[in-house]
N, C-alpha and C positions, 0 to 999 in steps of 0.2 A: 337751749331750746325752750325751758320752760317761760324765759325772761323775756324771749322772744315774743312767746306766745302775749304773756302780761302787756307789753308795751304793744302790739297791735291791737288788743281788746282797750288798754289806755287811749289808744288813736283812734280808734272809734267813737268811743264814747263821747272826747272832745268834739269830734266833727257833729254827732248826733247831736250834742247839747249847742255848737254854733250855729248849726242849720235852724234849731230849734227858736233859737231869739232870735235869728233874722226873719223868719216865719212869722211869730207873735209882733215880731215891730211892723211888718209888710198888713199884717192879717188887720192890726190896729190903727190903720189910719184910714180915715174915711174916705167918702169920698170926695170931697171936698180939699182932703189932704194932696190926693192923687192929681188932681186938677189943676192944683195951687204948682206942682213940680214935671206936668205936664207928665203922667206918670199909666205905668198900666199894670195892676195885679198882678195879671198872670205874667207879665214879660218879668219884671221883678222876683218872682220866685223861682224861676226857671234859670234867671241868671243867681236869684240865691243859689241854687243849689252846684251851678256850676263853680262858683268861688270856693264853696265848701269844699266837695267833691272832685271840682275838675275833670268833670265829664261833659 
């Protein structure tokens, strides 16, 4: 039970810290970045969190 517990607080953690730099990469590109790959913010971080999470 306890190992259980460990390894789903371990799964989180991961998912928190990949969500995290796919964030800081989306967060960091300009706008001109965006432009250049035909791209849009907010659709990119919404679909971050979906590859993260899977919600």
């Amino acid at each position: 039970m306890f190992s259980t517990l460990i390894n789903g607080t371990r799964d989180r953690v991961a998912k928190r810290r990949r969500y995290n730099q796919l964030v800081n990469e989306i967060m960091g590109m300009t706008s001109r970045d965006l432009a250049d790959i035909n791209g849009n913010r907010t659709d990119m971080l919404h679909n971050a969190y979906r590859e993260v999470y899977g919600r």
